[in-house]
C-alpha positions in Angstrom: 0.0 0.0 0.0 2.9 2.6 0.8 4.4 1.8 -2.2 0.9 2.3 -4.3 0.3 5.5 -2.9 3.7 6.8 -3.6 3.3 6.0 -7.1 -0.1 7.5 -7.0 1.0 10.9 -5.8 3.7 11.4 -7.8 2.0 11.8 -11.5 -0.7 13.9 -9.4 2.5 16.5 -7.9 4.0 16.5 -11.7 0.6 17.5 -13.4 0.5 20.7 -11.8 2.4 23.2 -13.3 4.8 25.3 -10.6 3.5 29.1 -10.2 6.1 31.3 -12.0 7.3 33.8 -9.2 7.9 36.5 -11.9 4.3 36.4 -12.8 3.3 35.7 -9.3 5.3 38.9 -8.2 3.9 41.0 -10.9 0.7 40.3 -10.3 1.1 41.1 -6.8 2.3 44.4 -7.8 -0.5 45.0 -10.2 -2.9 44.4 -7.7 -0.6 46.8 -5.1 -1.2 49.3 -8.1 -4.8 49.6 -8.3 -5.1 49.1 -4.6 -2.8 52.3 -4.3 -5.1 54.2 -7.1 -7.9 53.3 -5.3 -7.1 54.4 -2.1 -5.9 58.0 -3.7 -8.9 58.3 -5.4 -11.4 59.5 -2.8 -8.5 62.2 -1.7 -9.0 63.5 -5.1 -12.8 63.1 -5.4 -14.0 63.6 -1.7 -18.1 63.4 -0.9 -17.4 66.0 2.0 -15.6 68.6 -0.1 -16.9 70.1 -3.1 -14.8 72.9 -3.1 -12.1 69.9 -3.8 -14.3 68.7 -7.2 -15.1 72.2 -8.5 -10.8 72.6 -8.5 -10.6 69.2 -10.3 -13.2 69.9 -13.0 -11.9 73.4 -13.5 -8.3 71.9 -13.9 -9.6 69.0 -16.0 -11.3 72.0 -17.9 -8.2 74.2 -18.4 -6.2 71.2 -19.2 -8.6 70.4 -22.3 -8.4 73.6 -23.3 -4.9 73.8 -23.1 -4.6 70.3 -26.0 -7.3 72.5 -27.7 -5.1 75.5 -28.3 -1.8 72.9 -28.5 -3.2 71.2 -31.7 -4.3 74.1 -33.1 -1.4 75.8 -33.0 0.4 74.7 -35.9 -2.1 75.1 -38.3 -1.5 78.9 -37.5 1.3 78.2 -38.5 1.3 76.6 -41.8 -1.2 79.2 -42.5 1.6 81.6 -42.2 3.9 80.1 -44.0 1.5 79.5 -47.1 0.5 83.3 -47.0 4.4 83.9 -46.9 5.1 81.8 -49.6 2.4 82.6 -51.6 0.5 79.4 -51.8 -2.7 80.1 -49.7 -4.9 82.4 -47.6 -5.6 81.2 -43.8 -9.4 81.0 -42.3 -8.6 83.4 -39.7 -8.3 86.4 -42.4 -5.3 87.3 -41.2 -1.9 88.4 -43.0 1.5 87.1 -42.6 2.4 89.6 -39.4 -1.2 89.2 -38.0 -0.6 85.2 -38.2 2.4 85.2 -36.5 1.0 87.4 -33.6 -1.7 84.7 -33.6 0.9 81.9 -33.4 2.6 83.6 -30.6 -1.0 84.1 -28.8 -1.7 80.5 -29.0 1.4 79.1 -27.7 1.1 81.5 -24.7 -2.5 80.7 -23.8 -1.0 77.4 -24.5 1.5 77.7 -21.3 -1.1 79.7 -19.5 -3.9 76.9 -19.3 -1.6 74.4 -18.4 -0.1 77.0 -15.5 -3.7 77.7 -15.0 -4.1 74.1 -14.4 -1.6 73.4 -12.0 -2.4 76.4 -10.0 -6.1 75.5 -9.5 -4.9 71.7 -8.5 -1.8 72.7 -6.6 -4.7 72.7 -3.5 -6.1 69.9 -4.1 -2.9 67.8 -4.5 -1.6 69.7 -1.4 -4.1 68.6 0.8 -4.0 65.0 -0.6 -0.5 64.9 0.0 -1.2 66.5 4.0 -4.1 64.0 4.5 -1.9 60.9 3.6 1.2 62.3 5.5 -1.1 63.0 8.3 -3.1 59.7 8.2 0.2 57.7 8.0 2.1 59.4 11.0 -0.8 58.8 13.3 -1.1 55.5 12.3 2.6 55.0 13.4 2.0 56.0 16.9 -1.3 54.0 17.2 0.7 50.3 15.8 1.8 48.6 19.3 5.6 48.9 20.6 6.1 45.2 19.4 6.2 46.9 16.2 8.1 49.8 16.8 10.7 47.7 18.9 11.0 44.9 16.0 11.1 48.1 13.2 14.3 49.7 12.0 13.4 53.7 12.4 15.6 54.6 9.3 13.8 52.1 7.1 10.4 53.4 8.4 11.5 56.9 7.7 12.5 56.2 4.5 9.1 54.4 3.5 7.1 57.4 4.5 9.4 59.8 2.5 9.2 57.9 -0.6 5.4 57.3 -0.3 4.3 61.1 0.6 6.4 62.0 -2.6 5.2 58.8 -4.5 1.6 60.5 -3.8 3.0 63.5 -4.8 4.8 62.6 -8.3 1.2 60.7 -9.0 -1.1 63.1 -8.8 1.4 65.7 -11.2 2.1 63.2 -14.2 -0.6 60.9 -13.9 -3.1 63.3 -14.7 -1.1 66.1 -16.1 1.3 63.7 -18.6 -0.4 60.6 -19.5 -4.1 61.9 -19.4 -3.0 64.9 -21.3 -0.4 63.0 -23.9 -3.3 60.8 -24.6 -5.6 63.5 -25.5 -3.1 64.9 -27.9 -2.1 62.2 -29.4 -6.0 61.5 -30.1 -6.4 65.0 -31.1 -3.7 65.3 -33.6 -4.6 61.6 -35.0 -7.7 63.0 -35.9 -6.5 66.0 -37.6 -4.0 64.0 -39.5 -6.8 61.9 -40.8 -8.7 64.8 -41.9 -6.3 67.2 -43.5 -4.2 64.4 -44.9 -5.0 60.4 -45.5 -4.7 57.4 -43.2 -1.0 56.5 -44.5 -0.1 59.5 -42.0 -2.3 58.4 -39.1 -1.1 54.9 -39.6 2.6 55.6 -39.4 2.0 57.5 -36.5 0.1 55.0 -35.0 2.5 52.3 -36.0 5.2 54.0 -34.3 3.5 55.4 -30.9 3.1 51.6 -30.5 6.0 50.4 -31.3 7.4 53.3 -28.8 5.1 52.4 -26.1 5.7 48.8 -26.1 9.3 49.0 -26.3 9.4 51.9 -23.5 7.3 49.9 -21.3 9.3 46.4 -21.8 12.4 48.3 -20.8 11.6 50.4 -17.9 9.6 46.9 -16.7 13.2 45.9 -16.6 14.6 48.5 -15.0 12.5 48.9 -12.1 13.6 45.8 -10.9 17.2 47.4 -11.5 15.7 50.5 -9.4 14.4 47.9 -6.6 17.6 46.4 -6.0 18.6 50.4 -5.9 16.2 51.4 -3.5 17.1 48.2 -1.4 20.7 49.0 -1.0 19.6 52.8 -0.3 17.5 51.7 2.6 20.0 49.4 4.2 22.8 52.5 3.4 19.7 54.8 4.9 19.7 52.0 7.9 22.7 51.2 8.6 23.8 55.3 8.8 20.8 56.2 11.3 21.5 53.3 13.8 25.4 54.3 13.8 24.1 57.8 14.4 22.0 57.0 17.4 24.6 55.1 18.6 27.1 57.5 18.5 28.4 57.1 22.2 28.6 53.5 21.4 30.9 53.8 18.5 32.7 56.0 20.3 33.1 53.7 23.6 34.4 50.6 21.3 36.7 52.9 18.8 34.3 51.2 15.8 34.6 54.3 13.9 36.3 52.4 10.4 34.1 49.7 11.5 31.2 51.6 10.8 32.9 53.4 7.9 33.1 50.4 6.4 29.7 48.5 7.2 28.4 51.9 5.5 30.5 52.0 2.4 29.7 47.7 1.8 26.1 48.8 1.9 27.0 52.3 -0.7 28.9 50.0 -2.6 25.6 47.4 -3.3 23.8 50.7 -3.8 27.0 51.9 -6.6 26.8 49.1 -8.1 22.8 49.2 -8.9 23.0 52.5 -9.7 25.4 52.0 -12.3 23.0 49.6 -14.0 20.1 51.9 -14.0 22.2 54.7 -15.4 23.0 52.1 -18.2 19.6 50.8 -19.0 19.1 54.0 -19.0 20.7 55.1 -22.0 19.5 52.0 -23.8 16.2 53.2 -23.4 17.0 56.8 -24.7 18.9 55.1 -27.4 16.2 53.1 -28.7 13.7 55.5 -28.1 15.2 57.8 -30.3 15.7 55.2 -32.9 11.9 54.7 -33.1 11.2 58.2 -32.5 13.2 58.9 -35.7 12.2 56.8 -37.9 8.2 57.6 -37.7 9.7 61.3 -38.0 11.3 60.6 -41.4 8.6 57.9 -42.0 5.9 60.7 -42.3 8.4 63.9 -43.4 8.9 61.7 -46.5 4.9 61.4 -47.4 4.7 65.1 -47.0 7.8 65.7 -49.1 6.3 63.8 -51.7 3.0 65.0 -51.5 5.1 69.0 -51.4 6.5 67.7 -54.9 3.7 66.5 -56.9 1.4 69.5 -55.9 -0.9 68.3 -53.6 0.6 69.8 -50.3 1.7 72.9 -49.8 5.0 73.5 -47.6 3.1 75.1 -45.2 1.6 71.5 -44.3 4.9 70.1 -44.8 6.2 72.5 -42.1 2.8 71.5 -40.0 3.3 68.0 -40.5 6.6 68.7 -38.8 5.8 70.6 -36.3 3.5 68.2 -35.0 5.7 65.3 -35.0 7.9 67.5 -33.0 4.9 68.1 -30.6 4.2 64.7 -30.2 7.9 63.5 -29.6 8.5 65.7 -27.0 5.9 64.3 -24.9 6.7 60.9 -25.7 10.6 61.6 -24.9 9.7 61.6 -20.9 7.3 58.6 -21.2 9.6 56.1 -20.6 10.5 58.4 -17.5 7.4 59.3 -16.6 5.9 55.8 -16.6 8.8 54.7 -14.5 8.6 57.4 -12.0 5.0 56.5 -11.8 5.8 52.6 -11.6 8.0 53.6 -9.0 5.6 56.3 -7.0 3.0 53.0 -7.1 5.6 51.1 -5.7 6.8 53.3 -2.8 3.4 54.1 -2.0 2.0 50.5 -1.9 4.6 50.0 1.1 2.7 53.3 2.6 0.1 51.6 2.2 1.4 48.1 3.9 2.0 50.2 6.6 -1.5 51.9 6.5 -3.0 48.5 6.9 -0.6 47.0 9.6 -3.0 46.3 12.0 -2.2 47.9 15.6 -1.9 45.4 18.2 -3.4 47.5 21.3 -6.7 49.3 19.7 -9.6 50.2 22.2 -13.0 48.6 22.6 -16.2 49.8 20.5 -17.1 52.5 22.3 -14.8 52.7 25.4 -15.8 54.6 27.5 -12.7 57.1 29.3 -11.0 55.8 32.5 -12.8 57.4 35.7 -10.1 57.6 38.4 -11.7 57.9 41.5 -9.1 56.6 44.1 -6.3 55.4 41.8 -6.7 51.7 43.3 -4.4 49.7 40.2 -5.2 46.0 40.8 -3.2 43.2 38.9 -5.7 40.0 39.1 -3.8 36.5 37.8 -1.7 38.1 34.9 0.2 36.2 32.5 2.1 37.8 29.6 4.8 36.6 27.9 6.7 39.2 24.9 6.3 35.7 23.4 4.0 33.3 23.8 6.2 30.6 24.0 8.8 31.9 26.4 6.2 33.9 29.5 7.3 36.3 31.7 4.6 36.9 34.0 3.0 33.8 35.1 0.1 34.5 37.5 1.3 37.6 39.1 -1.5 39.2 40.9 -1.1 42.0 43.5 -3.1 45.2 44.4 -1.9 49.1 45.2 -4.6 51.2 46.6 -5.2 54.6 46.8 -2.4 56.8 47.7 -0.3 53.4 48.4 3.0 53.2 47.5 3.9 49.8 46.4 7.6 49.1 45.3 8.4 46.1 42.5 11.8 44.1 42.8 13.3 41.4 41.9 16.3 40.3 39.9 16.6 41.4 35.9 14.4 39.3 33.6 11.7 39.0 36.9 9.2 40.8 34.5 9.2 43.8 36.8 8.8 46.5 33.9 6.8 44.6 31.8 4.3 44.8 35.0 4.5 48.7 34.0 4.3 48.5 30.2 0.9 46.3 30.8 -0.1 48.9 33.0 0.3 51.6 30.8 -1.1 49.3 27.9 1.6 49.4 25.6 0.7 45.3 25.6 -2.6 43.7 26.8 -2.3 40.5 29.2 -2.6 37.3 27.9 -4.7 35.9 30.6 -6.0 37.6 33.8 -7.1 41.3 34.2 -5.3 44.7 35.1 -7.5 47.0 36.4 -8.0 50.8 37.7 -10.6 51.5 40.1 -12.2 48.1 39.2 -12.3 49.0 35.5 -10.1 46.7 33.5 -7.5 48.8 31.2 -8.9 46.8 28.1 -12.3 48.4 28.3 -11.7 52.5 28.5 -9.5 54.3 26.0 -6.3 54.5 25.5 -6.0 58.0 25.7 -7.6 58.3 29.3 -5.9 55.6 30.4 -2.6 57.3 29.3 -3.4 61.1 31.3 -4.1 58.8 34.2 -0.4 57.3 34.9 2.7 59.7 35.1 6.1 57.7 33.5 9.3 58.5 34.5 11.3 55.8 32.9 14.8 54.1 33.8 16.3 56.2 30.1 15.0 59.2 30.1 15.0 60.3 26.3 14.4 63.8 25.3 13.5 65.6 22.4 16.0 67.7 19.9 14.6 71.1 21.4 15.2 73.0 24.1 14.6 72.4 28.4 11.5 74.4 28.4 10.3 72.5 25.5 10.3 69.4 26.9 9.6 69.9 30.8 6.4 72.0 28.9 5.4 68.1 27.1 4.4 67.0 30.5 1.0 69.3 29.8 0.4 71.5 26.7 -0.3 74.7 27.4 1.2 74.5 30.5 2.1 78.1 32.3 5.6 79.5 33.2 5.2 79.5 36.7 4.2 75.8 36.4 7.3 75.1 34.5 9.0 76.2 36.8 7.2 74.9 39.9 7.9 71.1 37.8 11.4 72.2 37.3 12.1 73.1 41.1 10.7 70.0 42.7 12.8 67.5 40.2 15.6 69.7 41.7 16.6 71.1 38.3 15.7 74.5 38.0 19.0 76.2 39.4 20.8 74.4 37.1 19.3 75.3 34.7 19.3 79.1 35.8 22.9 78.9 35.7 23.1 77.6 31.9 24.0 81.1 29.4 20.6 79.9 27.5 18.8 79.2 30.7 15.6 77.2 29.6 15.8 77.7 26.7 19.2 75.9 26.3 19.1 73.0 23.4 19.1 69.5 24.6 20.5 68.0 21.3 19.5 65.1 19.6 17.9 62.6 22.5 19.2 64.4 25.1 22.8 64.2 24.6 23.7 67.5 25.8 23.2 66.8 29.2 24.1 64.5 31.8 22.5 60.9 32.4 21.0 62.9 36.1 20.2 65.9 34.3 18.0 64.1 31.6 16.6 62.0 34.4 15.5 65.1 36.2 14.3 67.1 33.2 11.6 63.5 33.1 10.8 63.6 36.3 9.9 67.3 36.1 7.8 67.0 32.6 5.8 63.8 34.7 5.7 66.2 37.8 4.0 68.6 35.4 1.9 65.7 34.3 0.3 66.1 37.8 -1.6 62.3 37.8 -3.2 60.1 39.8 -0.7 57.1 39.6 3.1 57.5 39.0 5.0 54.9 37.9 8.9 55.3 38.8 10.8 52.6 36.6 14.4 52.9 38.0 13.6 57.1 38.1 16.9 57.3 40.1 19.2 55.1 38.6 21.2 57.9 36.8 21.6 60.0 40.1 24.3 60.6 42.6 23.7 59.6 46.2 23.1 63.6 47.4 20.4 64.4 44.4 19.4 60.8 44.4 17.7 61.7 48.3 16.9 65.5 47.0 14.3 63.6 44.4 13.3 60.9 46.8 12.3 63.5 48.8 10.3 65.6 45.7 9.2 62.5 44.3 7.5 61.4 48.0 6.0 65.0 48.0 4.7 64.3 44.7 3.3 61.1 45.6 1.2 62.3 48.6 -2.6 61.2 47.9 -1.5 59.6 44.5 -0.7 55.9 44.3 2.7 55.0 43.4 4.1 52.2 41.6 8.3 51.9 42.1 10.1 49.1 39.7 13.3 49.3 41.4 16.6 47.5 41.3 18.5 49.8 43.7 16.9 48.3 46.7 17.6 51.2 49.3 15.5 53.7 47.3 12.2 52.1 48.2 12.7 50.8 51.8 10.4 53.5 52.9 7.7 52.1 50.9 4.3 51.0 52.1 4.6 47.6 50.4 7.6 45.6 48.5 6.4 43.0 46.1 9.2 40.3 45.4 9.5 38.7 41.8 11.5 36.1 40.5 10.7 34.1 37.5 7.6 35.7 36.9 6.0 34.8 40.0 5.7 36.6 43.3 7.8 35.0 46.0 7.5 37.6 49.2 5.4 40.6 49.7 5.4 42.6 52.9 7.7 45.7 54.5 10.9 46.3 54.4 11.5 45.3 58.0 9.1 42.4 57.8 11.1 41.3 54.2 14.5 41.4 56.1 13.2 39.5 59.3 12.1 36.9 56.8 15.2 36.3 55.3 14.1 35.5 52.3 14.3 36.2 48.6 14.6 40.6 49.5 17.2 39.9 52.5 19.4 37.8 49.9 19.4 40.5 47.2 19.3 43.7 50.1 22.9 42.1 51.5 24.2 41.6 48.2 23.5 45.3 47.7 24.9 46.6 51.1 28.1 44.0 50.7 28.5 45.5 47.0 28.1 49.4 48.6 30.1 48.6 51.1 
């Protein structure tokens, strides 16, 4: 029977053709490419704004009239060259001199309906662009940290820049290059067929295909030459940002030609793709120029001809030109254009990956906001784990009430902050509740959960602006007396009195301007300024000296008066004064009591306090 079925199966496996990835991988862009158009559509068509489709008929009106003029154009001037020569009169009744002015006329309301145009969309595309910018950045700060912790910042940045401008470059030459080439290319077909014969509109024909199809092969094939590009200019992009951020660490370990050279390996990926778009690149010119010029000669040969036995005149011989000329010059950039545009669909389908990464934390259909009424936080049987296969928390349940300070040990990897990052919801549990005043953190919003709990975290990161700046983040609009207050009571504000620049001295990028205590206290002033009901102190002292570490023991107990207060500590003699020590290890609470009562024990907390005095010591 085993050997039956084998034999069976195999035909069966062999009958069925393998999926060709090429196909499989241009299909998936195709369908990337009308998902993208679709989903820039409404920006351009909105039911809510009509102001937005009055702008897009009036430009879709100018443009049409802009073709209009365009075709027109060069019968104005044939007509002026057969009143010149002598061969005929023109319709508009005009001399030779009055014929030129007209000429000149047309081509300028030529320029000024297509400027026309563009100014009356410039709006619209504008405030596309701003929506999708907009829509995308908050978007970012809604997906979960697993995300943001798992994601390369530079490569992120890098997607949104490329889609806001892919958005961009769409709107201008989809509608303003292609829409418009077709219509003159239509247009001027049609006057072809009329003033001459079909031999003209066929060539042409013949050869805008020909063009077309041989554009389009070759920019298919190189923008999988600009992929590869854009690949190695992410990882460059990458690679640069994180050394940046980690400039101390460079610094610390002497990598400096290390990093040099990790950068120039990824620029030299990126040189080496570049060099092959810049060559496909003039095989496309090249070959378009070949076509180009042959349909040129191609129809400048039938209107010779036609110029020698009498029945043109060389007025339409010089019209026949001159719209050969106007419908190369368009068709120079197609290849270009219908790259770029390739491309834009491209960088703006990742957007749009990101757009619809779903956000891990999102809050309840209609949630209501957190009602603090006490500040009671309640953990009831959680388990969590980053992964589920490896848990941190297993079963930890434990309860602060109001005004309680309750501090958090245990040795690193116990789970202790990951108690505060549920708390704060940046994860939800995977069993077990976590509530506030009896309401579990799932079921209110995000936002009221988040102006309920004050963070001062164990790295205090600031941002690239000044001291005021980022004390003031603790609460917009936010006085100067109460900066101040904030300031004085994390013990920073004569320090910062005696900078040149005083508050508003510049921080630098993440802080780096000032000291690991002086970022730390610049935190604890902006979640001073916060003014909560719960604080949550993860390591807030760490980065202190002994002296300032008591100064903001002291402000941070003052701050703490009728608030509850939640201390993840490692430093065990910063929280002996609290109400209540919880004990983790391995996820699990092993001891919970005083500090004296911990130490009588001598358990888990007397093992790790001697360990601490003996290392002090």
């Amino acid at each position: 029977m085993p050997a039956d079925t084998t034999a069976s199966t195999a035909p069966k496996g062999a009958a069925h053709p393998q999926p060709d990835p090429d196909n499989s991988v241009a299909e998936a862009e195709r369908r990337s490419g009308w998902r993208t158009i679709r989903k820039v559509a409404p920006y351009l068509w909105p039911a809510d704004k009509p102001w937005v489709k009055r702008r897009v008929v009036l430009a879709m009106l100018a443009l049409i009239l802009s073709k209009l003029v365009s075709v027109y154009t060069p019968i104005i001037y044939r007509d002026a060259v057969d009143v010149l020569a002598g061969e005929g009169t023109s319709a508009l009744a005009l001399g030779a001199i009055g014929l030129t002015v007209a000429y000149g006329v047309a081509r300028l309301f030529n320029v000024g309906f297509q400027q026309l145009r563009d100014a009356i969309f410039a709006r619209v595309a504008q405030r596309a662009l701003r929506m999708l910018a907009l829509e995308t950045f908050q978007h970012i700060h809604r997906l979960s940290m697993r995300y943001h912790i798992t994601r390369k910042t530079g490569g992120l940045s890098r997607i949104i820049e490329r889609g806001v401008k892919g958005v961009e470059f769409l709107l201008r030459f989809l509608l303003f290059s292609i829409g418009p080439l077709v219509l003159e290319l239509a247009l001027i077909g049609i006057i072809l067929t009329i003033l001459f014969d079909a031999w003209y509109l066929l060539i042409v024909a013949v050869t805008i295909a020909i063009y077309v199809w041989f554009t389009f092969a070759v920019t298919e094939w190189r923008v999988k030459l600009r992929k590869v590009m854009n690949d190695q200019d992410t990882d460059a992009n990458q690679k640069a940002i994180d050394s940046l951020l980690n400039y101390e660490t460079v610094k610390y370990f002497g990598a400096e030609r290390r990093e040099a050279g990790r950068y120039d390996s990824a620029m030299e990926g990126y040189e080496v793709a570049a060099l092959k778009t810049s060559y496909s690149l003039a095989f496309l010119n090249f070959g378009q120029s070949v076509i180009i010029t042959a349909g040129l000669v191609g129809v400048m040969v039938l209107a010779a001809v036609g110029v020698q036995n009498g029945s043109l005149t060389v007025g339409d011989f010089v019209m026949v030109n001159a719209y050969m000329i106007q419908i190369t010059m368009p068709l120079n950039f197609l290849g270009t254009v219908y790259r770029e545009i390739r491309q834009a669909l491209v960088d703006m389908g990742e957007m749009f990956d990101l757009l619809e990464q779903p956000a891990e934390v999102v809050d309840a259909p209609d949630a209501p906001a957190l009602k603090v009424t006490g500040g009671r936080v309640e953990l009831d049987d959680v388990h969590f784990g980053y992964d589920p296969a490896r848990p941190i928390l297993k079963g930890v349940s434990l309860v602060a009430e109001p005004g309680e300070m309750v501090a958090i040990v245990g040795s690193t990897g116990s789970g202790k902050s990951t108690i505060g990052r549920l708390l704060f919801r940046f994860y939800d549990v995977g069993s077990g509740a976590l509530r506030i005043d009896g309401q579990d953190v799932r079921d209110v919003t995000q936002e009221s959960l988040h102006a309920a709990i004050g963070v001062v975290p164990q790295d205090t990161v600031l941002f690239n602006d000044t001291i005021r700046y980022n004390i003031a983040y603790g609460r917009d609009n936010a006085t100067e007396a109460e900066i101040v207050a904030a300031a004085r009571a994390a013990q920073i504000h004569d320090f910062v009195q005696a900078l040149p620049d005083g508050y508003e001295t510049a921080v630098g990028e993440r802080g780096l301007k000032l000291s690991g205590g002086e970022k730390q206290r610049v935190g604890i002033a902006r979640t001073l300024l916060k003014n909560p009901p719960i604080l949550l102190l993860d390591e807030a002292t760490s980065a202190l000296d002994t002296e300032t570490e008591q100064d903001i023991k002291e402000a941070l107990n003052a701050a703490g008066q009728g608030r509850t207060v939640l201390t993840i500590a490692h430093r065990l003699s910063t929280i002996a004064e609290a109400d209540r020590i919880v004990v983790l290890e391995k996820g699990v609470i092993v001891e919970t009591g005083t500090h004296d009562a911990l130490l009588a024990a001598e358990g888990r907390y007397a093992q790790l306090w001697q360990r601490q005095q003996a290392e002090d010591a």
